[in-house]
C-alpha positions in Angstrom: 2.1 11.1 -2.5 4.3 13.2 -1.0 6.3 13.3 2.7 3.1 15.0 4.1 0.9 12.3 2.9 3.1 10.0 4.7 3.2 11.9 7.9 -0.4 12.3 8.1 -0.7 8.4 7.2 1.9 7.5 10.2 -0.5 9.7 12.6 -3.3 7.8 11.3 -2.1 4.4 11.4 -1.5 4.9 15.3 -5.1 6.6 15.6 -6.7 3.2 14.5 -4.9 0.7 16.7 -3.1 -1.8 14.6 -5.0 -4.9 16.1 -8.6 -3.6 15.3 -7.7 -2.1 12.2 -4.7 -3.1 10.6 -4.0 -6.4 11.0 -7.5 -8.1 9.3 -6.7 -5.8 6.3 -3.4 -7.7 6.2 -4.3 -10.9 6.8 -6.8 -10.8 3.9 -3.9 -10.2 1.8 -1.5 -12.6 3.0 -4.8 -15.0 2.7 -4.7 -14.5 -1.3 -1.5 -14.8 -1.6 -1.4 -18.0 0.0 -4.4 -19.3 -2.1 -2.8 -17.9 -5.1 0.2 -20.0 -4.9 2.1 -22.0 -2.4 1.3 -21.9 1.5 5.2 -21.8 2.1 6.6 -18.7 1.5 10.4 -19.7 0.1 8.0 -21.2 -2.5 5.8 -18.2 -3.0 7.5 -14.8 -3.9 3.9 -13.3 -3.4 3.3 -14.6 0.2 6.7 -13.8 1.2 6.4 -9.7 0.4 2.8 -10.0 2.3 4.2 -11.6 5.3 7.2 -8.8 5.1 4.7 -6.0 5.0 2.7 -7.9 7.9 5.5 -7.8 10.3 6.5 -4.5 9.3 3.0 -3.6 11.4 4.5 -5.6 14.0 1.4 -8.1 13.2 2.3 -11.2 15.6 3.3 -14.6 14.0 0.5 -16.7 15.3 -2.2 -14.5 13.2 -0.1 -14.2 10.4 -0.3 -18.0 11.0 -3.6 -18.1 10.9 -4.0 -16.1 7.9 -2.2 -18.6 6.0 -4.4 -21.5 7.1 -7.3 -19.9 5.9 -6.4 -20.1 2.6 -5.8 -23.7 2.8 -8.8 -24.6 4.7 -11.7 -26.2 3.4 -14.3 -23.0 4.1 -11.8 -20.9 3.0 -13.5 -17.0 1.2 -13.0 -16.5 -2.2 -11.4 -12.9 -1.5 -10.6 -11.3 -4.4 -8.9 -8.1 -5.0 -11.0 -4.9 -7.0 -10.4 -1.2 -7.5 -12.9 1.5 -7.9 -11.6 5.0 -9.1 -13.8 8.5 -7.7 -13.0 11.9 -8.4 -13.5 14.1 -5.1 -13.7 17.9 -4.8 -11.1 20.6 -5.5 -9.8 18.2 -8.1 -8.8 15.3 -6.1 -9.0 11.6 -8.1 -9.2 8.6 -6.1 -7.9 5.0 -6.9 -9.5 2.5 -3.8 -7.8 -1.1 -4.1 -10.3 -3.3 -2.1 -9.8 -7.0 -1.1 -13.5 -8.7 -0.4 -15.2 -12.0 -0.5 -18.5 -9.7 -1.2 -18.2 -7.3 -3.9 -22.1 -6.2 -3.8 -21.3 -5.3 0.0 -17.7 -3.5 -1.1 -19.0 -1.6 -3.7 -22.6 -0.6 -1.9 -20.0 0.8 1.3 -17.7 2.8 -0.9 -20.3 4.6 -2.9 -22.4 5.6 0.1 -19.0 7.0 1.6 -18.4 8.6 -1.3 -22.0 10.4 -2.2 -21.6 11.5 1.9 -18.3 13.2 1.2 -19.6 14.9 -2.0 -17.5 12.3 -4.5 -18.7 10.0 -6.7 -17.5 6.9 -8.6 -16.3 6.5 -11.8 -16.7 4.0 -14.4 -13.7 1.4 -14.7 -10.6 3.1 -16.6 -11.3 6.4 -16.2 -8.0 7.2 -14.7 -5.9 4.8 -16.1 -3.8 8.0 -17.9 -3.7 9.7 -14.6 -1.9 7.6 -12.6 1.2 4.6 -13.3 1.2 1.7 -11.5 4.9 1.6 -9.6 6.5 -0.7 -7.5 8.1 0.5 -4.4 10.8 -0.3 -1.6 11.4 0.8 1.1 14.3 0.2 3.4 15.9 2.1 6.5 19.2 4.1 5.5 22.4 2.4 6.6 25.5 4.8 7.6 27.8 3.2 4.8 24.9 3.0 2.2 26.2 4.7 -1.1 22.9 6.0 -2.8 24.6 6.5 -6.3 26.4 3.4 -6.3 23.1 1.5 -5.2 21.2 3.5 -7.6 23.5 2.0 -10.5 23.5 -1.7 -9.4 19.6 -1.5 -9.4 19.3 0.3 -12.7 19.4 -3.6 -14.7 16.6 -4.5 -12.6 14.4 -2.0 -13.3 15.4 0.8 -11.3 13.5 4.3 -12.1 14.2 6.4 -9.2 15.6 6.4 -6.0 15.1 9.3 -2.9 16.2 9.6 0.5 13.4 10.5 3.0 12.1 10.8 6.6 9.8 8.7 8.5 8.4 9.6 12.1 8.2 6.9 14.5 5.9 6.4 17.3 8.1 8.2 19.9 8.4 11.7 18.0 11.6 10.9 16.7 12.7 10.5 12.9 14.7 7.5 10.9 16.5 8.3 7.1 14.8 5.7 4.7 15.5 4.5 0.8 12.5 4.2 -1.6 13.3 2.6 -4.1 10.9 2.7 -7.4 10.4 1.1 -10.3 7.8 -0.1 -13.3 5.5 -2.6 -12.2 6.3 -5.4 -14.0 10.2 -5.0 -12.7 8.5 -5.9 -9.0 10.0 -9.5 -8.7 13.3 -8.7 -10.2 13.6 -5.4 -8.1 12.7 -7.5 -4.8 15.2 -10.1 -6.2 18.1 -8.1 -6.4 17.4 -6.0 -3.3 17.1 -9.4 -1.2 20.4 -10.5 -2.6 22.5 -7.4 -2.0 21.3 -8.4 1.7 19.3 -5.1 2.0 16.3 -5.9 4.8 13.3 -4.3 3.4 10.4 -2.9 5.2 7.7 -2.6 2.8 7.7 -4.1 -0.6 4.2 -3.0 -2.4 2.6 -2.3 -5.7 1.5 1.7 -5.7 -0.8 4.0 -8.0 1.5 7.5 -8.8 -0.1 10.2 -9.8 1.4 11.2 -13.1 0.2 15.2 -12.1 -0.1 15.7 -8.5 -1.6 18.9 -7.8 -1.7 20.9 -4.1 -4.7 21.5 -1.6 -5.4 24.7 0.8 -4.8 23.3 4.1 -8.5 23.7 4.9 -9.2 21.2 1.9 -6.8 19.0 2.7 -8.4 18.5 6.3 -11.8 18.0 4.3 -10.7 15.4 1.9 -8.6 13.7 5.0 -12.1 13.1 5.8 -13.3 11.5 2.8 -9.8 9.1 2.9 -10.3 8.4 6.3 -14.0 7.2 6.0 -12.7 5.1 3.0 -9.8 3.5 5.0 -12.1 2.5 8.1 -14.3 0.2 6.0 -12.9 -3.2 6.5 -12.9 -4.1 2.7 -10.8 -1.1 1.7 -6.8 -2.5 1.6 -5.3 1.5 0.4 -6.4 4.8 -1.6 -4.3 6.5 -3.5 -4.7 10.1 -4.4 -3.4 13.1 -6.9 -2.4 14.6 -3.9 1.1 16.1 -3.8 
């Protein structure tokens, strides 16, 4: 989605407060992926990513803890994960990956934030030639980290593209990160090869691409903001991804 995407994101993510926000959205996925599989992560490549994301939020130990037990309890939701795809003004297409245990509630919320904010849904598969489906790595730049040679080793696992970027942190300054992409079926042999070569990764996730981004006036920008930000607040919504650049 671009670097601005990801700058206006890191503001974001700090506006919401990570334990009112944040951390429920996380725990519902590291609460599938526990059910899905094994409760122990070394057994469960699946709960192990989700717990990597969750501490990347800094989310404490005890709730990602409790998230686990959830899935093993004997009331434990049926969450289940569902996307809905939207088009929005001035062009924009919108993929929204949900995680709920009520889809009449999930889908009644994001239609009613999407007729407010002039958008509307669209019927399943409508974008599916609009964006790919990508896995994605990221990992903080090391001083003696060769790009090219890395980019090499990871091109038998699946390896597509590799950049260098910038990421703000919470004090104002910036840190040099790696993304790492690759096709979505190359996730577990991508996150294989990455954990062996000893590389800590700091977020390990599945994302839509658009396959033509396309650019906004500031002015729409700040409008469709709005429409993301609506989205993102409702506790059912896990990410949207955009044809933004």
């Amino acid at each position: 989605m671009g670097r601005a995407f990801e700058y206006r994101k890191a503001a974001k993510m700090k506006r919401w407060g990570t334990m009112s926000k944040v951390f429920p959205k996380l725990g519902k996925i590291i609460t599938m992926a526990a059910k899905a599989g094994s409760p122990d992560p070394d057994m469960n490549p699946r709960l192990r990513t989700a717990i990597l994301n969750a501490k990347a939020q800094n989310m404490p130990k005890h709730n990602i803890e409790a998230a686990i037990k959830r899935a093993t309890g004997k009331d434990a939701a049926d969450i289940k994960e569902i996307h809905y795809e939207a088009k929005a003004p001035y062009g924009v297409q919108l993929i929204i990956d949900c995680a709920t245990d009520n889809g009449t509630r999930t889908v009644a919320n994001v239609k009613a934030i999407l007729t407010r904010n002039k958008s509307e849904m669209l019927t399943s598969g409508a974008l599916n030639f609009m964006f790919t489906r990508k896995s994605v790595f990221t990992f903080d730049k090391k001083d003696d980290m060769d790009i090219e040679e890395l980019e090499l080793e990871l091109i038998d696992y699946g390896l597509e593209e590799i950049e260098e970027d910038i990421e703000p942190l919470d004090n104002g300054d910036d840190k040099e990160i790696v993304r790492v992409f690759g096709a979505f079926e190359s996730f577990g042999e991508l996150s294989k090869a990455l954990e062996d070569m000893n590389i800590e990764v700091t977020k390990a996730q599945t994302q839509y691409i658009a396959n033509t981004p396309i650019d906004l006036t500031d002015e729409q920008l700040e409008e469709i903001d709005v429409l993301i930000d609506r989205l993102e607040e409702d506790e059912d919504v896990q990410a949207v991804y955009t044809n933004i650049n």
